[in-house]
N, C-alpha and C positions, 0 to 999 in steps of 0.2 A: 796852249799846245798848237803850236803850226801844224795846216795839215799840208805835209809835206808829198810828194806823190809817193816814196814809199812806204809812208804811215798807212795812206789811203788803200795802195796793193796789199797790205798785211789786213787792213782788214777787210779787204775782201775774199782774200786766201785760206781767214781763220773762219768767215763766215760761211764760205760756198765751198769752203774745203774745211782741212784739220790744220791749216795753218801754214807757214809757206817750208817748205825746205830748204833743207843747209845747200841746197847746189843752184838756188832760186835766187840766194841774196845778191848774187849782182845783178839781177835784171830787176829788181824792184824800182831802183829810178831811174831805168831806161824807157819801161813801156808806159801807155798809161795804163789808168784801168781799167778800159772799153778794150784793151787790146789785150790787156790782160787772161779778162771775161771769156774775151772771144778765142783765147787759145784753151781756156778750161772748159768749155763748150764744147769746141774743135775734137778735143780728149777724150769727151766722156760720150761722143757719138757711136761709138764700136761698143758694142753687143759685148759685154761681162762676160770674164770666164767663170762658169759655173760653179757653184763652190760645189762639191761632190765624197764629204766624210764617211755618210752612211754605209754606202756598202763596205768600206775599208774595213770597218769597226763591225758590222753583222758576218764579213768573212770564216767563217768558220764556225760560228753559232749553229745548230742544227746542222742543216746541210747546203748553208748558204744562203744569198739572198734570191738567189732562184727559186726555191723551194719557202717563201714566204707566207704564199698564200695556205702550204699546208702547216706552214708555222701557228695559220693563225688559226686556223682549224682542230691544230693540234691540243689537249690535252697538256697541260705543263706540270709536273711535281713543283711544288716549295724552291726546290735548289732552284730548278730550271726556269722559274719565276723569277726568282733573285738575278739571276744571271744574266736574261735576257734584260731586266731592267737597269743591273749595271751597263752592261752592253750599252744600251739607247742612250744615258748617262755622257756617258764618257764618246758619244758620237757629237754629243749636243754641246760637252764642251772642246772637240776637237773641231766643230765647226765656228765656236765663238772666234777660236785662237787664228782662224782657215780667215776669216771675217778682218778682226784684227789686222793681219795682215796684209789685206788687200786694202785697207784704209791707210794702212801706211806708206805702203809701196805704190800705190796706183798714181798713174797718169793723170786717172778718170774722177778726179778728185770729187768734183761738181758729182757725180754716178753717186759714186759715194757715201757722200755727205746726205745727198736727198736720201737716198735707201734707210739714210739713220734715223730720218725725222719721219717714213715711210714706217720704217721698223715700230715705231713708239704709236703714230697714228693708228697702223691693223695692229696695236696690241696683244700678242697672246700668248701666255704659257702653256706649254708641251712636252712631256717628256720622251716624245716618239721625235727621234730624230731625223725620219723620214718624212713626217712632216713640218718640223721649222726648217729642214732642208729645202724644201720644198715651197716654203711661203719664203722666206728670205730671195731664192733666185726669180720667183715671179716678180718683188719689190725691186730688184736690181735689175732686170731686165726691160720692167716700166717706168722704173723711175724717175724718166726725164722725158715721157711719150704724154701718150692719152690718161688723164685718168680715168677717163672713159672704162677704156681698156683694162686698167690695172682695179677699179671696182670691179668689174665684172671676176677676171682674174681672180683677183686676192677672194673674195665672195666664193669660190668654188674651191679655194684649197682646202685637204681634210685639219689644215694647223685651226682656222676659223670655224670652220663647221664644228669642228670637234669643242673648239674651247669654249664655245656659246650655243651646245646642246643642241644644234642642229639634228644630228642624228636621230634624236628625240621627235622631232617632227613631224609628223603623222598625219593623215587624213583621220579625220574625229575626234584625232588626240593631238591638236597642235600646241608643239613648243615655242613659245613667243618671243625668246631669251635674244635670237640670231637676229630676227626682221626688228627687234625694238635696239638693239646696238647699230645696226646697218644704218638706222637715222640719226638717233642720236648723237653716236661717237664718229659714224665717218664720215657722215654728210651733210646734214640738218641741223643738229644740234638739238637741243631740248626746247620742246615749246612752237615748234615748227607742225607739227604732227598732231593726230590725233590719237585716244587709244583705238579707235575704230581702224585707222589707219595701220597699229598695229597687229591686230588681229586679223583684218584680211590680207596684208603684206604674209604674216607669218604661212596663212593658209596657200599662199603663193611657191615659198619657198618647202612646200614639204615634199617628201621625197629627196630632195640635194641631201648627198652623203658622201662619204668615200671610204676604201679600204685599205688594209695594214699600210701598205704603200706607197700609198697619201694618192692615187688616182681617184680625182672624182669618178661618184657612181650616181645616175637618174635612178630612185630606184619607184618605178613611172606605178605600183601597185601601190604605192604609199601615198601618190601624189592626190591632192583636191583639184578637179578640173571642175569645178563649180565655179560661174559667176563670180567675182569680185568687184568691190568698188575701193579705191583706193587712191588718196589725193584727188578724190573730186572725177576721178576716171571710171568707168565702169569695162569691164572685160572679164572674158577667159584669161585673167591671165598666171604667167607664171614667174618664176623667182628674175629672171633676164628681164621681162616685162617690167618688172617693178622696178628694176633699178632704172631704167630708162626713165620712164615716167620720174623718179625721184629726181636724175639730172635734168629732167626739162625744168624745174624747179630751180629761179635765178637763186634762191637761200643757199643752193648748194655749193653754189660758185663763191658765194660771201660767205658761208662759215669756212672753207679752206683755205681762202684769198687771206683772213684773218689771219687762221694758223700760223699758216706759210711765214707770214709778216712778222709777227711776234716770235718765232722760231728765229727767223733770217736777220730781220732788222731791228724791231726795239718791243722786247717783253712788257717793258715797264708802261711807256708811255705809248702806243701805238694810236697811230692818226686816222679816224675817222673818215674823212675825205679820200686821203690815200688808197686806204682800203678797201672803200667801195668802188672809185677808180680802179685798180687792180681784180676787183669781181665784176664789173664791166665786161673790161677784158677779156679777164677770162675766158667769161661765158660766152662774149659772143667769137672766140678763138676756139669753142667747140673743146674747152677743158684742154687746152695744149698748155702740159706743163713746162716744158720749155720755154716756151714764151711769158709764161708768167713769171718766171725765171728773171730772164733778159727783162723785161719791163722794171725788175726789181732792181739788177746786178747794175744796172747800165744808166739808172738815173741819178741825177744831182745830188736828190733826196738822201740815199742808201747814205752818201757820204759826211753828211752833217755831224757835224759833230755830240750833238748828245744821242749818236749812234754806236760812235764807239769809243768802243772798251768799257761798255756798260752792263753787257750780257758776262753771266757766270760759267764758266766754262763746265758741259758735263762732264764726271768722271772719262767718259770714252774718250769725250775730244780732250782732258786736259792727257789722258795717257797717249794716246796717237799723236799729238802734238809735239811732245817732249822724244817721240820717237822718231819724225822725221826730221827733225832739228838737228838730232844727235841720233844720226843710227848707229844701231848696235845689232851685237847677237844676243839674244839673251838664253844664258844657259837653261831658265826655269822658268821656262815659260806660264807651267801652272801659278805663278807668282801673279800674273797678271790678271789668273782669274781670280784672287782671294783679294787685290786692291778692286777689281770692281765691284766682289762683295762689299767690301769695307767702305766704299763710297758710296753702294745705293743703287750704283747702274750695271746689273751684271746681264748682257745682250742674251737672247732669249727666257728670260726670266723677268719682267715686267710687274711689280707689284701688284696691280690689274689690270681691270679689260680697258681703263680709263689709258694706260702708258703711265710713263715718270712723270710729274708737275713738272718739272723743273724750275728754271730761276731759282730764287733763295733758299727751295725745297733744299736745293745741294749742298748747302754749307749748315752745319752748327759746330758745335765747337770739338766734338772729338774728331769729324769728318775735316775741320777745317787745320787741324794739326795734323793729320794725317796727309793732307795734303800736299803742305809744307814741308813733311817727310819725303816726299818720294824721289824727288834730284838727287837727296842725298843717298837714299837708298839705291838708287841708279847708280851712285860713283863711287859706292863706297859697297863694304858687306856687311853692314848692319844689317842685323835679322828683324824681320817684323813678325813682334808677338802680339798681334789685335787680336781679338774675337771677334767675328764677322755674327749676325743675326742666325739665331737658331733655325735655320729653315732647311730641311734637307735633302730638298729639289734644288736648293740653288747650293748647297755641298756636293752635290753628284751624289748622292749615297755613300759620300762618305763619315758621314756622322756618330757611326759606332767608331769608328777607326780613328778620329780627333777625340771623340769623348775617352778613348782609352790612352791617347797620348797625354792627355789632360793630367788624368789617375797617376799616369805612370811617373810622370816629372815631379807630382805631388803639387801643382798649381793649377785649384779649377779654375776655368775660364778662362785660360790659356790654353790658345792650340798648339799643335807639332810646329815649330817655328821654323819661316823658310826664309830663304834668300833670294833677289831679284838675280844676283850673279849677271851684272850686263857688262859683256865688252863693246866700249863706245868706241865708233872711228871716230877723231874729233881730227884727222888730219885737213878735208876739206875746210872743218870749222877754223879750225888753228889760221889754215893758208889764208884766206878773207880778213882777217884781221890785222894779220901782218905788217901793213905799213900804217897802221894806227896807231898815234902815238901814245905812249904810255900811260900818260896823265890825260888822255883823253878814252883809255881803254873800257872804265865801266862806264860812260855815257851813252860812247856810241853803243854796246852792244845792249845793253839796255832803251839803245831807240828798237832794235829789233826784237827784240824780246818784250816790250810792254809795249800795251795799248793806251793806258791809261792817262789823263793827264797829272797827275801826282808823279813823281821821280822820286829813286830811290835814294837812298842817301850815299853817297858817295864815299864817304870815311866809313860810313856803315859796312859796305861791300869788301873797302878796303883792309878792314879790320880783321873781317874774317877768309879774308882769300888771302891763299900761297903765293907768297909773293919771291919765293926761291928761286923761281927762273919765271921767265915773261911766257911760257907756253905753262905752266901751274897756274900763274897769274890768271892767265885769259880761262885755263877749266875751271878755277874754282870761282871765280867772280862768277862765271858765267851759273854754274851750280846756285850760288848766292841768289844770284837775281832771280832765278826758277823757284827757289825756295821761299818766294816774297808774296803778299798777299796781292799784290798789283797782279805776279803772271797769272792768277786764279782767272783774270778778264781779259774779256777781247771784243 
């Protein structure tokens, strides 16, 4: 496999983005890929528009989202229990889809992308969508600053506090749940720490709370202002205190610098050298992830070849990808929440506090036909009748309402069967192809469509694409080759 400089721009577009878009493909072998970089940098420098569901969806519940705090104080019946719970529901999946979109459509690709692998790092499920509202715009607003800043941050939203018993935290009675994930999963990792370490970290962070509304709250009567010793430090100190202390700690810089790498650059085989190089950095760049960034995007290294097209693409990124390639409208939008059930990765739903493994976690073999399915359910109207995992936080509460569709068709374990319904514009696509010769049509689009060094079979493509006029030809190939186990990598 030549690495040709626009093999190289795709994968840097699928790694630091979702992939390149259909209005990109003629500048892939104009720029290189420093220049590339430095225009998805350029991009994702302006401040995120806010993603803003909740109040849309609480509108008219009670007596608004004004009147919250007496919501929370309120007394609820059963119905009004139900209700409110739909409500938050259906806020949490109108902000996945709000989300979704901004991954497709965004400039700020680089923004983006990190916020995704941000999102999976602060792992946590919620069904208050005032708080994943509320943690997701802090991730995307930091996402490419201090993580200095974005610990601290993420560390006081009520989505965290909440999901790791924070609240629970007490002077006398501390909860240990928060201060022993704050090392292990965001910063240290396991075996860095002590349990002593946890214990008086935990007594640190007591009192950090927040209400309905996901505003943090000190609540300074709960707090332990006793003596602490903590990493070999002794103080008053408190939940801010510790995380500092915990970043003076060069481990912190090397269990991210890892991550980061094995996220961005190679799962499988990640380089030792490299990555201590890169937590160097870091640390002594005082946690600037931007620059950790750029050290990665913009070396030699990144481009090697058993870099790419070796990572497995996660459900999110392989559906964002196929969407800015081929934008479309799609009529049913809720479609796209029942494929990321069915793959595993449905955004604020998190299996645990750990995030998704991902790598090879994402394929086995019902997931990996289902995969194969989705171009074609993009271009066609075939109905998808999966069964997504009985869980029914990640149904919205809708799980009596499928289990009677089930009943009703007379096929258990089959749901209400939906349709993608997408209208593709392929005219940009169509236009870039155009004076590519015929018998050269599935090679080249298959150079921008795979990463991989294996090639698709050409008779094979040919076999099954509409070959009735040269614009059927170039959609359904192009379908084909998406449909292929190759576009699964990048």
């Amino acid at each position: 496999m030549s690495l040709t400089n626009s093999l190289r721009n795709q994968h840097l577009l699928w790694r630091a983005g979702f992939g390149p878009a259909v209005e990109q493909l003629g500048d892939l072998s104009k720029y290189s890929p420093k220049e590339f970089y430095k225009g998805m940098a350029k991009a994702s420098r302006k401040s995120p528009d806010i993603l803003n569901e909740a109040q849309g969806v609480m509108q008219g519940f009670m007596m608004g989202v004004s009147d919250l705090v007496q919501l929370q104080r309120k007394d609820l019946n059963a119905d009004e229990k139900k209700q409110l719970q739909k409500k938050l529901r259906e806020g949490v999946r109108n902000l996945n889809l709000a989300w979704i979109r901004e991954m497709v459509n965004s400039d700020a690709q680089l923004r983006e992308k990190m916020s995704l692998f941000w999102h999976g790092h602060f792992a946590c499920r919620n069904l208050n969508v005032f708080y994943q509202q509320g943690l997701v715009n802090v991730i995307r607003t930091n996402a490419l600053g201090s993580f200095r800043d974005l610990l601290h941050e993420v560390s006081k939203t009520a989505a965290i506090l909440n999901f790791l018993n924070n609240q629970q935290n007490r002077k006398d009675h501390p909860n240990e749940n928060f201060a022993r994930e704050v090392m292990e999963l965001f910063t240290l990792g396991r075996g860095n720490y002590t349990e002593k370490d946890i214990k008086e970290s935990a007594r640190a962070f007591t009192g950090w709370s927040a209400n309905f509304q996901g505003d943090f709250v000190f609540r300074k009567q709960q707090h332990d202002f006793g003596e602490k010793t903590f990493l070999g430090k002794t103080g008053n100190f408190d939940g801010d205190d510790v995380l500092d202390i915990i970043l003076e700690e060069k481990q912190a810089a090397r269990f991210i610098s890892q991550k980061i790498y094995k996220f961005f650059v190679n799962e499988i085989t990640p380089d030792p050298e490299r990555t201590e190089w890169l937590a160097n950095r870091f640390y002594k760049n005082d946690y600037d992830i931007s620059k950790l960034l750029e050290d990665i995007f913009t070396s030699d290294w990144f481009y090697d070849e058993l870099n790419i097209g070796t990572k497995i693409k996660s459900p999110v990124e392989l559906l964002v990808g196929i969407q800015r390639m081929l934008p479309m409208k799609l009529e049913n939008e809720e479609a796209l929440i029942l494929l990321q059930r069915v793959l595993d990765q449905q955004l604020f739903y998190p299996p645990n506090v750990a995030g998704w493994p991902g790598g090879r976690t994402w394929i086995d073999s019902s997931s990996l036909m289902m995969r194969l399915r989705i171009p074609q359910l993009i271009n066609d109207t075939d109905e998808m009748n999966v069964t997504p995992k009985d869980d029914d936080d990640l149904m919205m509460g809708r799980k009596d309402t499928e289990a009677y569709a089930r009943k009703k068709s007379g096929k258990a374990g089959i749901p209400a069967r939906q349709q993608i319904n997408a209208n593709v514009d392929w005219e940009l696509y169509l236009k870039y192809f155009e004076k590519t010769e015929k018998d050269r049509l599935v090679d080249t689009i298959s150079k921008y469509l795979l990463q991989t060094k294996s090639e698709v079979s050409d008779a094979t493509i040919r076999s099954y694409a509409d070959a009735g006029s040269r614009e059927s030809f170039i959609k359904t190939a192009t379908i084909q080759i998406m449909s292929t186990p190759e576009y699964q990598l990048c």
